[in-house]
Gaussian input, Z-matrix of N, CA and C with variables (Angstrom, degrees):
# hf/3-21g

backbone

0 1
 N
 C     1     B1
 C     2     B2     1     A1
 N     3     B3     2     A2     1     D1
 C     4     B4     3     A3     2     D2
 C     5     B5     4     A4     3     D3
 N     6     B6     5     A5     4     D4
 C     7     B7     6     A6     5     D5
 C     8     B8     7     A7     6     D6
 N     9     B9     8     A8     7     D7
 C    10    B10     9     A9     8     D8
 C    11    B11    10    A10     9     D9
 N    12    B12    11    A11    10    D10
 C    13    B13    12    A12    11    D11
 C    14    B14    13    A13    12    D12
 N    15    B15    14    A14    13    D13
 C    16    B16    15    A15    14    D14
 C    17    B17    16    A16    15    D15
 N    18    B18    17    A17    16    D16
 C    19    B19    18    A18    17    D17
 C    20    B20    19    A19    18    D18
 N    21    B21    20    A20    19    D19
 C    22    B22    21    A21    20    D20
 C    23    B23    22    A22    21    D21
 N    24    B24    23    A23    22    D22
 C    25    B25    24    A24    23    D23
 C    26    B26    25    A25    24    D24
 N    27    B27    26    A26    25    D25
 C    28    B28    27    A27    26    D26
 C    29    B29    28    A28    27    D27
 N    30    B30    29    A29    28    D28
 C    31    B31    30    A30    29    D29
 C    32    B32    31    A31    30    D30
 N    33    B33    32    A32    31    D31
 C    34    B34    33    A33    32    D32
 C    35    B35    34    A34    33    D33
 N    36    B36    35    A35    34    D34
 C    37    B37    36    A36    35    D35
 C    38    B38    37    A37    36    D36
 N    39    B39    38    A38    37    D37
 C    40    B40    39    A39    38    D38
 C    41    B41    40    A40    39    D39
 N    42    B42    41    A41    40    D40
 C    43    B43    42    A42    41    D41
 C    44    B44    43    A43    42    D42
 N    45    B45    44    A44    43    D43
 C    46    B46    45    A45    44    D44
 C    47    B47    46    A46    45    D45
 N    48    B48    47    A47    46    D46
 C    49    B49    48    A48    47    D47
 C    50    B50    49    A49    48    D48
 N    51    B51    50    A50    49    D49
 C    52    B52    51    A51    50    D50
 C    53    B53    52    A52    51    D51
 N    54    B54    53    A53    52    D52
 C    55    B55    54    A54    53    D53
 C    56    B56    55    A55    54    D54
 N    57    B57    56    A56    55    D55
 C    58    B58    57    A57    56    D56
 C    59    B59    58    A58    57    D57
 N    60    B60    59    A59    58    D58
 C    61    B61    60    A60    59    D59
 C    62    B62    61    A61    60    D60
 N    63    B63    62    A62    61    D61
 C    64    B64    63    A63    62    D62
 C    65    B65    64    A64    63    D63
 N    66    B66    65    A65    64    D64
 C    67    B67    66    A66    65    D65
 C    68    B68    67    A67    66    D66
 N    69    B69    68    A68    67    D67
 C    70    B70    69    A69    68    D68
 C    71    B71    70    A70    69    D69
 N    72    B72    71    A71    70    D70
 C    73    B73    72    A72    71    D71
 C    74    B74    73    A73    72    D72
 N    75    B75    74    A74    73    D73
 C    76    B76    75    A75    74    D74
 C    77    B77    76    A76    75    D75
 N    78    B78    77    A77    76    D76
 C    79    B79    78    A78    77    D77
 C    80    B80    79    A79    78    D78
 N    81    B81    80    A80    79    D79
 C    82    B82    81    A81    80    D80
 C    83    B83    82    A82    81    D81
 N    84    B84    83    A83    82    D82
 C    85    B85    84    A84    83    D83
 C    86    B86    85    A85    84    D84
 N    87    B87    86    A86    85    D85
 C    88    B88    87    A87    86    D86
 C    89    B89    88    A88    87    D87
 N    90    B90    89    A89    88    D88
 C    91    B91    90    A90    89    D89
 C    92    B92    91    A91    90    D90
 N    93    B93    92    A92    91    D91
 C    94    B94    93    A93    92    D92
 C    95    B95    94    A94    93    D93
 N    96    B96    95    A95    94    D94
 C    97    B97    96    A96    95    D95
 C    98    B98    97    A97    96    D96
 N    99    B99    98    A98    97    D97
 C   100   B100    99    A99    98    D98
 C   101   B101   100   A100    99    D99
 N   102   B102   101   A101   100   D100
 C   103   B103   102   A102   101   D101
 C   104   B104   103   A103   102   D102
 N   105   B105   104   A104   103   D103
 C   106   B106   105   A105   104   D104
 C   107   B107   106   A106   105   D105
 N   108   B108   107   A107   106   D106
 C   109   B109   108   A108   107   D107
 C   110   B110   109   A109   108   D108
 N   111   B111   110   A110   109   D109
 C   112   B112   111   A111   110   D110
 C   113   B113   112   A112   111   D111
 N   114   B114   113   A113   112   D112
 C   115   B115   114   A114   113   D113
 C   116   B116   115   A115   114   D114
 N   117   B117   116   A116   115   D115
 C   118   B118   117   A117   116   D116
 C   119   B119   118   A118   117   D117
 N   120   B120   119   A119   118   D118
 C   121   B121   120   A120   119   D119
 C   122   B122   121   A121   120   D120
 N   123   B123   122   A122   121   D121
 C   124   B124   123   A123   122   D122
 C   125   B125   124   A124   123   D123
 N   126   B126   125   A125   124   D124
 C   127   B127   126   A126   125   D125
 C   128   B128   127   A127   126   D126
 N   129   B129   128   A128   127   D127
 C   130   B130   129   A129   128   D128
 C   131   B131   130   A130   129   D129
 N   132   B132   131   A131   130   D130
 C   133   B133   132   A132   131   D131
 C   134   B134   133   A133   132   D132
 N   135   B135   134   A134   133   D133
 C   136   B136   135   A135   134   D134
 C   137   B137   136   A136   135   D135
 N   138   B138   137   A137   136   D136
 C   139   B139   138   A138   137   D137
 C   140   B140   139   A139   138   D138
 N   141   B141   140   A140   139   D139
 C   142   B142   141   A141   140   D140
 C   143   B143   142   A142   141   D141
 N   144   B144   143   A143   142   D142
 C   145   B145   144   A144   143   D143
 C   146   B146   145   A145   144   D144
 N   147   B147   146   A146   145   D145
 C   148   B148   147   A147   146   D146
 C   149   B149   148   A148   147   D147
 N   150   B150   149   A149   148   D148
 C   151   B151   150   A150   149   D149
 C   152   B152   151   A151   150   D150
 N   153   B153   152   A152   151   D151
 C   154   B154   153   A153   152   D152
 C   155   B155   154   A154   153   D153
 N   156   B156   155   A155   154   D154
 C   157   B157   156   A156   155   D155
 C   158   B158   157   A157   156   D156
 N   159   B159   158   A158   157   D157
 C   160   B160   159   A159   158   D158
 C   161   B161   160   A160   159   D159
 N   162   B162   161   A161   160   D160
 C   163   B163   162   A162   161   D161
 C   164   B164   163   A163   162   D162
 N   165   B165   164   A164   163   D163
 C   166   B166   165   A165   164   D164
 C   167   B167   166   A166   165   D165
 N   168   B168   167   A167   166   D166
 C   169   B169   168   A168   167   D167
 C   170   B170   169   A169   168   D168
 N   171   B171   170   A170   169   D169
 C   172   B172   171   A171   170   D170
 C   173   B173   172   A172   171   D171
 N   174   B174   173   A173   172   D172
 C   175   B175   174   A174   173   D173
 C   176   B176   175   A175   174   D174
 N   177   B177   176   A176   175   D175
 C   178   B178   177   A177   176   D176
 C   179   B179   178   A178   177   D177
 N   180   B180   179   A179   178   D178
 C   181   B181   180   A180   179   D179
 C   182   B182   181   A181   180   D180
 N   183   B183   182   A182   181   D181
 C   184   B184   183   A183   182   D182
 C   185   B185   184   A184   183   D183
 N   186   B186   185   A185   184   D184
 C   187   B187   186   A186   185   D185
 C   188   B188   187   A187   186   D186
 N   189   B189   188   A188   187   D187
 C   190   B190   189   A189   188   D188
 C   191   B191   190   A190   189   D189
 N   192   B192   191   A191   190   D190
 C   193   B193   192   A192   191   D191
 C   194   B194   193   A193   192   D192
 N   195   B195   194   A194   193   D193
 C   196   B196   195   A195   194   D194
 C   197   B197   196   A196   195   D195
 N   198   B198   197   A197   196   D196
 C   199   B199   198   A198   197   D197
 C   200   B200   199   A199   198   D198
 N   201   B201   200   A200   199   D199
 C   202   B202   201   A201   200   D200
 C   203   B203   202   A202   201   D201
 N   204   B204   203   A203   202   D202
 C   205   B205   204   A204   203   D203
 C   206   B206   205   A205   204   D204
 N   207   B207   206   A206   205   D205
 C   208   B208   207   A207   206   D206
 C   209   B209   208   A208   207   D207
 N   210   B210   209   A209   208   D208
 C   211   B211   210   A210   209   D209
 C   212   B212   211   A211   210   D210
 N   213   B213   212   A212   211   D211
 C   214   B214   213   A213   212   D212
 C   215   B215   214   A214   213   D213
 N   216   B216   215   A215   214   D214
 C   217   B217   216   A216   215   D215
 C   218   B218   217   A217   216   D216
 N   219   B219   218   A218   217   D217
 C   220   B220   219   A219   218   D218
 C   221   B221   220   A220   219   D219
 N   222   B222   221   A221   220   D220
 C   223   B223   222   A222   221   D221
 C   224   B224   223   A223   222   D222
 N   225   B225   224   A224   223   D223
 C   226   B226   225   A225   224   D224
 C   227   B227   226   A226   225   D225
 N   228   B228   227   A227   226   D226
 C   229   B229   228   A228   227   D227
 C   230   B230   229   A229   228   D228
 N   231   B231   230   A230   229   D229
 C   232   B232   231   A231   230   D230
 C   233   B233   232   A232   231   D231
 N   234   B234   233   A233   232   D232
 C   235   B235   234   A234   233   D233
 C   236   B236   235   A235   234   D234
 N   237   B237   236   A236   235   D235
 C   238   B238   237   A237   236   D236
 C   239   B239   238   A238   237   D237
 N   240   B240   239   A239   238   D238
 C   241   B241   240   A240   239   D239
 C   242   B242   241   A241   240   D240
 N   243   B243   242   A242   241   D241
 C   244   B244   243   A243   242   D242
 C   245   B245   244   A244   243   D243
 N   246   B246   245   A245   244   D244
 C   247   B247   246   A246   245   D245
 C   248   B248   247   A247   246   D246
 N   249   B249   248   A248   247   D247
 C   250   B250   249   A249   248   D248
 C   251   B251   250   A250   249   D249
 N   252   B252   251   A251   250   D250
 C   253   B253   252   A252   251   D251
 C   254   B254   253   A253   252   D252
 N   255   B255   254   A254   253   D253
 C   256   B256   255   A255   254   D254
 C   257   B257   256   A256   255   D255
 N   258   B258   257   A257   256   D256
 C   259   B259   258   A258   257   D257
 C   260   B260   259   A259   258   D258
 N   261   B261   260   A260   259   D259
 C   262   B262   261   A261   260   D260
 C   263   B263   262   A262   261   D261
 N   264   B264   263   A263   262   D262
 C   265   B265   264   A264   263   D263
 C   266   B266   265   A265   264   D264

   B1=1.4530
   B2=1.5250
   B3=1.6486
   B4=1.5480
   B5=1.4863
   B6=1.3035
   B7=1.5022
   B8=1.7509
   B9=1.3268
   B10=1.5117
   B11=1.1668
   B12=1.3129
   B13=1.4372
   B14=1.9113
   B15=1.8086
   B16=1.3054
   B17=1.6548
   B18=1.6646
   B19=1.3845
   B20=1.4230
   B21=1.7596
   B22=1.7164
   B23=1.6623
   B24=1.7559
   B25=1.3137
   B26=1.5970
   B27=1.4306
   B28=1.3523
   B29=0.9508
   B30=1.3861
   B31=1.2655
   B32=1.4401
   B33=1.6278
   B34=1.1639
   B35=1.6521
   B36=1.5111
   B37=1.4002
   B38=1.5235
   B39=1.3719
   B40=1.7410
   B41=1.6305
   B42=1.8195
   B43=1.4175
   B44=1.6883
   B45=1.0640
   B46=1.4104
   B47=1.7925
   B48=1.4085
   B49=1.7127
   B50=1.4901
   B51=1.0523
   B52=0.8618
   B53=2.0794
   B54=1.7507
   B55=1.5803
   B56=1.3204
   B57=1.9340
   B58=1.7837
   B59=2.4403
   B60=1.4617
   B61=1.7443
   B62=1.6926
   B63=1.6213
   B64=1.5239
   B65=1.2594
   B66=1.5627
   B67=1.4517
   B68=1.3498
   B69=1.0798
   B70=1.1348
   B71=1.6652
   B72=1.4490
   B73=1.1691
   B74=1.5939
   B75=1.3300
   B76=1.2950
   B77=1.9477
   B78=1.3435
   B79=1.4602
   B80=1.5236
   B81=1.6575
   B82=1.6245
   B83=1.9044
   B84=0.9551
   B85=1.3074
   B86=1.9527
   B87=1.2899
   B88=1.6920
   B89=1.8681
   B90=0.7608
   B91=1.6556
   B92=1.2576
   B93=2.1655
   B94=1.0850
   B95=1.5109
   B96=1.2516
   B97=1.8298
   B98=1.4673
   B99=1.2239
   B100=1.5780
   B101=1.6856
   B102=1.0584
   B103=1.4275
   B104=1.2214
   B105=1.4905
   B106=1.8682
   B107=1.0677
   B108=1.7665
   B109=0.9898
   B110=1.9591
   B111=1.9355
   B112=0.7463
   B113=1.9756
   B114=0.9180
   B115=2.0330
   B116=1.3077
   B117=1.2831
   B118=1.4250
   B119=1.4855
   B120=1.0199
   B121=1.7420
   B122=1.4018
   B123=1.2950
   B124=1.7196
   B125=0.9102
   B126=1.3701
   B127=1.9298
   B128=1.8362
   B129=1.3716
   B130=1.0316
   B131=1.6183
   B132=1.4608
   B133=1.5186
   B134=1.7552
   B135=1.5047
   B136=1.3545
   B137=1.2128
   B138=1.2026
   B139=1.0120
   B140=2.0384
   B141=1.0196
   B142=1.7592
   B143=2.1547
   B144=1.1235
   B145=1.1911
   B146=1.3683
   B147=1.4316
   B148=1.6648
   B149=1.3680
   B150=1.5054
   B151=1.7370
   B152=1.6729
   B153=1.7637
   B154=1.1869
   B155=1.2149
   B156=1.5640
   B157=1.5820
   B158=1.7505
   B159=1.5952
   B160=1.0131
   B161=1.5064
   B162=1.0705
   B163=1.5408
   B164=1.6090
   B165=1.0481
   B166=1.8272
   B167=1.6549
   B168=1.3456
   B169=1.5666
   B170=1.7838
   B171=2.0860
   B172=1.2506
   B173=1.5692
   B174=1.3159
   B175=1.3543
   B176=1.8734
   B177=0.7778
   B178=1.6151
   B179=1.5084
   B180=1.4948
   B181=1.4038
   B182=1.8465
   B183=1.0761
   B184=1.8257
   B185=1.7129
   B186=1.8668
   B187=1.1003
   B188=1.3400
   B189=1.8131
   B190=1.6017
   B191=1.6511
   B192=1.2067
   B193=1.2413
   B194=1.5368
   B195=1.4697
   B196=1.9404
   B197=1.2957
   B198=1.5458
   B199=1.6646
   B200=1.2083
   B201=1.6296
   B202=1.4895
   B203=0.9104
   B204=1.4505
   B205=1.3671
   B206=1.3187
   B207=1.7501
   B208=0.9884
   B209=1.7869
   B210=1.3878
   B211=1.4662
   B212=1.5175
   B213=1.7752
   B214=1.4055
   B215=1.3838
   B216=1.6056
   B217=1.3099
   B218=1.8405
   B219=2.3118
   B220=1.6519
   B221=1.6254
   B222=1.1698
   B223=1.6084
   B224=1.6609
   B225=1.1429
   B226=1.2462
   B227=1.7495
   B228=1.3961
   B229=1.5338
   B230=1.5698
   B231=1.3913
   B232=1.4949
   B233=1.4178
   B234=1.5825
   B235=1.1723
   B236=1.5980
   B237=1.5034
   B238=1.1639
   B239=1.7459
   B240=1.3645
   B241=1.7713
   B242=1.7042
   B243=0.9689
   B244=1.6880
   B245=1.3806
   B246=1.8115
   B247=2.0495
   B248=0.8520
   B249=0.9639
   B250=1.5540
   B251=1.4685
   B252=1.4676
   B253=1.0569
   B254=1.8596
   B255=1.6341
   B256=1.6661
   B257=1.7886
   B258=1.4124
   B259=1.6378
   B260=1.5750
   B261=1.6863
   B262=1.3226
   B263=1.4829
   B264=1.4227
   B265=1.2363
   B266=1.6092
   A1=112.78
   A2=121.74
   A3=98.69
   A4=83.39
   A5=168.85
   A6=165.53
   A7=85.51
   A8=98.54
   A9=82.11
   A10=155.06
   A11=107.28
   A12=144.79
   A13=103.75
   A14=96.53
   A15=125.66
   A16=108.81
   A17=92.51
   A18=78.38
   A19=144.84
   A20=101.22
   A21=131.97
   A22=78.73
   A23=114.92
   A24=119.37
   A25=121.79
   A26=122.86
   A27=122.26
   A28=122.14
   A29=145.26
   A30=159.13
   A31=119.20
   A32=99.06
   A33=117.14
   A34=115.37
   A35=135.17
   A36=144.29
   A37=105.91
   A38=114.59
   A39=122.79
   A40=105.80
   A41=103.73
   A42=104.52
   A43=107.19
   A44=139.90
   A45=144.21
   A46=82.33
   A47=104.93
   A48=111.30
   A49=111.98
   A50=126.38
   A51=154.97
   A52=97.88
   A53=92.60
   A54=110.36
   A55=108.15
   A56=116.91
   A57=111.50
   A58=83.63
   A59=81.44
   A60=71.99
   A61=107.39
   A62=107.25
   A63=119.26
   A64=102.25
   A65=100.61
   A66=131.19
   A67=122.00
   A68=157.46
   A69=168.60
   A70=104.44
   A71=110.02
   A72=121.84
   A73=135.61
   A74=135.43
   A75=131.82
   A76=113.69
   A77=103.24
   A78=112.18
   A79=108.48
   A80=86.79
   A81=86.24
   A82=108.76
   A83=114.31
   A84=113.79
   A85=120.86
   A86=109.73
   A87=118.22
   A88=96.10
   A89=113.99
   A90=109.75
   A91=113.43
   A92=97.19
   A93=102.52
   A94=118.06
   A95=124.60
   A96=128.45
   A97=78.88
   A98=115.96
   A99=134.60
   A100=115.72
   A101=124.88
   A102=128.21
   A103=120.14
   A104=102.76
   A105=95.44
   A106=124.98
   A107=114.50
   A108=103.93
   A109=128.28
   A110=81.20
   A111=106.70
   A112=113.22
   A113=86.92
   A114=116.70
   A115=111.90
   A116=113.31
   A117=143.13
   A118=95.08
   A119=138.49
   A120=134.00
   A121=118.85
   A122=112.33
   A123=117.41
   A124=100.46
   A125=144.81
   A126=136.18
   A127=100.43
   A128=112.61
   A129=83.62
   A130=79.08
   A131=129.09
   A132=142.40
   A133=91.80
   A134=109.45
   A135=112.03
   A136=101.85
   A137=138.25
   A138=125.58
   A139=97.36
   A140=114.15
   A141=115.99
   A142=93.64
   A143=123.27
   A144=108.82
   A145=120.58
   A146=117.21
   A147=125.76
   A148=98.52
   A149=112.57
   A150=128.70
   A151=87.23
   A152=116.02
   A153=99.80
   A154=75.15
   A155=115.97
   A156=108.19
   A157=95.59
   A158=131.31
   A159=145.59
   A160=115.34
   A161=112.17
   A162=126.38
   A163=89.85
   A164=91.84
   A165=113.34
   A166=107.03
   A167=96.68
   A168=101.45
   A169=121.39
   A170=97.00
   A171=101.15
   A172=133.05
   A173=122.87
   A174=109.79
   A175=141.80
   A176=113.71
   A177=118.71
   A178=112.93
   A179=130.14
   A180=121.47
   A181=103.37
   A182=82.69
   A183=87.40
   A184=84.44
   A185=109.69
   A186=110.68
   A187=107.29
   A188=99.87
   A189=139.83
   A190=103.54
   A191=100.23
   A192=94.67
   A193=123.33
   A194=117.92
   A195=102.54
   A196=105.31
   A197=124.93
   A198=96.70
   A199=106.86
   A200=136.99
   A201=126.35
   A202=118.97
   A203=126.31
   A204=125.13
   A205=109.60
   A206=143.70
   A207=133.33
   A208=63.82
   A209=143.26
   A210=124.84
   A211=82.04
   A212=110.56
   A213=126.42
   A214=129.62
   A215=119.43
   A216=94.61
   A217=149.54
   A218=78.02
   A219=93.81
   A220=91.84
   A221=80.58
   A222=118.64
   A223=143.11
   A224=113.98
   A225=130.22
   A226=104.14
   A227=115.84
   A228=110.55
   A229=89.59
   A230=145.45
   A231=148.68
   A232=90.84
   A233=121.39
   A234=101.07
   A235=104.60
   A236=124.44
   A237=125.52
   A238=105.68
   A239=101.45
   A240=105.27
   A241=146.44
   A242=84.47
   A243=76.11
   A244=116.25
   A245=99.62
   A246=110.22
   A247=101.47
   A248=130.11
   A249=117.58
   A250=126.02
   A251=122.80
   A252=134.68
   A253=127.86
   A254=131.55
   A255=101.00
   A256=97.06
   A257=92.49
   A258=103.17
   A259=90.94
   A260=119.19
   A261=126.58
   A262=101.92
   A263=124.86
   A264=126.68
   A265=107.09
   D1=-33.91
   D2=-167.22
   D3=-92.48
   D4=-6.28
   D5=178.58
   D6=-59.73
   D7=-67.04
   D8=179.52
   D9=-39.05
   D10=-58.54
   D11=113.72
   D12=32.41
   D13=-88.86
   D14=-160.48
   D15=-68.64
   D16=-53.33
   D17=168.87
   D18=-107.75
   D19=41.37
   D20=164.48
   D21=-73.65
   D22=-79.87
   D23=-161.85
   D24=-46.28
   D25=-15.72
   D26=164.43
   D27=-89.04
   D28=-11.22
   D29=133.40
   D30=-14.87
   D31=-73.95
   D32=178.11
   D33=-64.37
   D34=-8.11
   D35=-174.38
   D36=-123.40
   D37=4.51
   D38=156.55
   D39=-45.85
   D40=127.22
   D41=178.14
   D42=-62.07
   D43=171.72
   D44=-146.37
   D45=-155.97
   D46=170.30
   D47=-165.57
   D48=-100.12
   D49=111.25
   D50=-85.87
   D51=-101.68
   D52=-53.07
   D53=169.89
   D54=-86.28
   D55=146.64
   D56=-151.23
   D57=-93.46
   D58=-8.11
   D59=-165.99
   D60=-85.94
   D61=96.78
   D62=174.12
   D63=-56.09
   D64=-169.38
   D65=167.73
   D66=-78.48
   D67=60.32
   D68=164.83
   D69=-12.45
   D70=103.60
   D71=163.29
   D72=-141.89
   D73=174.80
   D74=179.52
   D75=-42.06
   D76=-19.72
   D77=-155.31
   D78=-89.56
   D79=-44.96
   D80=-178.32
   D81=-101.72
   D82=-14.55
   D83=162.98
   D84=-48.14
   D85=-155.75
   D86=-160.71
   D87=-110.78
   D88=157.63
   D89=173.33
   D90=-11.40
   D91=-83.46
   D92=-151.30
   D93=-75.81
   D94=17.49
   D95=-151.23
   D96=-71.90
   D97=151.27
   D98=143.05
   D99=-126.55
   D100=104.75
   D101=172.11
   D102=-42.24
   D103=-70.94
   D104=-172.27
   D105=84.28
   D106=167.21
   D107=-172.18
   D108=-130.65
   D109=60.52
   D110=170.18
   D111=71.36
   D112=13.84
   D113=166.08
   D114=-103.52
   D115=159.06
   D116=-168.30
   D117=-98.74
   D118=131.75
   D119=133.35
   D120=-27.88
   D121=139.39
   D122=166.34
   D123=-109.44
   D124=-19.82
   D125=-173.19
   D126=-178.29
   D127=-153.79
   D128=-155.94
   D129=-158.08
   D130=164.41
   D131=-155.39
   D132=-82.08
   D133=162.25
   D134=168.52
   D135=-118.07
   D136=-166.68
   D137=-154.08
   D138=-119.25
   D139=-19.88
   D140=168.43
   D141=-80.62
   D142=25.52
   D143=167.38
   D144=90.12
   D145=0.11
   D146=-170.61
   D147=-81.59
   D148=-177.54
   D149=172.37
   D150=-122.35
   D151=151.67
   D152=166.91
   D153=-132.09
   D154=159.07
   D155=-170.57
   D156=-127.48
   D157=138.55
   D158=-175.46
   D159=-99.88
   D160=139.02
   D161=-161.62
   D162=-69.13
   D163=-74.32
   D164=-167.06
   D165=-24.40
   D166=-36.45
   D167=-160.58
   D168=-90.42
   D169=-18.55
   D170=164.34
   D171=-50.10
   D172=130.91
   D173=155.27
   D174=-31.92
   D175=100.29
   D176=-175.66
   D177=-88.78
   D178=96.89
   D179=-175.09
   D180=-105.30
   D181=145.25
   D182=-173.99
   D183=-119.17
   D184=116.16
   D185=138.94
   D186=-112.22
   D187=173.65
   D188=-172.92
   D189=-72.27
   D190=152.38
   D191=166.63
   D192=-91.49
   D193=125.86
   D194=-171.29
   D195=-111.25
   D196=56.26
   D197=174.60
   D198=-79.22
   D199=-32.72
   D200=170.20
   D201=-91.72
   D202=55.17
   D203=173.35
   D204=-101.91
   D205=137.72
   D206=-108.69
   D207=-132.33
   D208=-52.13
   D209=-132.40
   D210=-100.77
   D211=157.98
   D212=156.49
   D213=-47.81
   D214=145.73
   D215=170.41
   D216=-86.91
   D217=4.92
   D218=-176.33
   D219=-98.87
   D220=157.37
   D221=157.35
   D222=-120.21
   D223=103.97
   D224=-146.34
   D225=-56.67
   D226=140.29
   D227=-179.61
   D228=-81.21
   D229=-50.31
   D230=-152.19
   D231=-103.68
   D232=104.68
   D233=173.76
   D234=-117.02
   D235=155.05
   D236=-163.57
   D237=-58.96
   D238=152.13
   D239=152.66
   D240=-77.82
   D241=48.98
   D242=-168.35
   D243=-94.66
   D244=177.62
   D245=-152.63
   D246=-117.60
   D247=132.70
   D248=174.46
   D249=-126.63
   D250=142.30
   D251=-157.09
   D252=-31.91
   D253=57.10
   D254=-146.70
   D255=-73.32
   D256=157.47
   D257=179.47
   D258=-107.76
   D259=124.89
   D260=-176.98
   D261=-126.73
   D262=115.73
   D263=-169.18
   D264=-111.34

């Protein structure tokens, strides 16, 4: 009985974590939270199970135009080493 006892009372004096800012998830959040994955919505469910998807909400990317653009568009993962000349006056 007092084993028991002692370690009810150590239980209760277990260090606890340490920073108050958890992990933020579906579980410990409010009903409606949905996490995600880290995306925006484009439209939104109907209620027979469809997606209806909203203009407004698509992504709009504006590129440039490059036909005279002089540099490539890859970029090398191994790129060479080279030194180059410093001019120290």
């Amino acid at each position: 009985m007092p084993l028991g006892l002692i370690v009810g009372i150590a239980r209760t004096f277990r260090r606890k974590r340490t920073s108050s800012l958890d992990i933020l998830s579906s579980k410990r959040a409010s009903k409606g939270y949905y996490k995600g994955k880290n995306c925006k919505p484009t439209g939104f469910h109907t209620r027979k199970g469809g997606y209806v998807l909203v203009e407004e909400k698509l992504p709009k990317y504006v590129v440039p135009d490059l036909t005279d653009f002089k540099l490539k568009p890859y970029v090398s993962q191994c790129p060479i080493n080279t030194t180059e000349a410093s001019d120290t006056k």
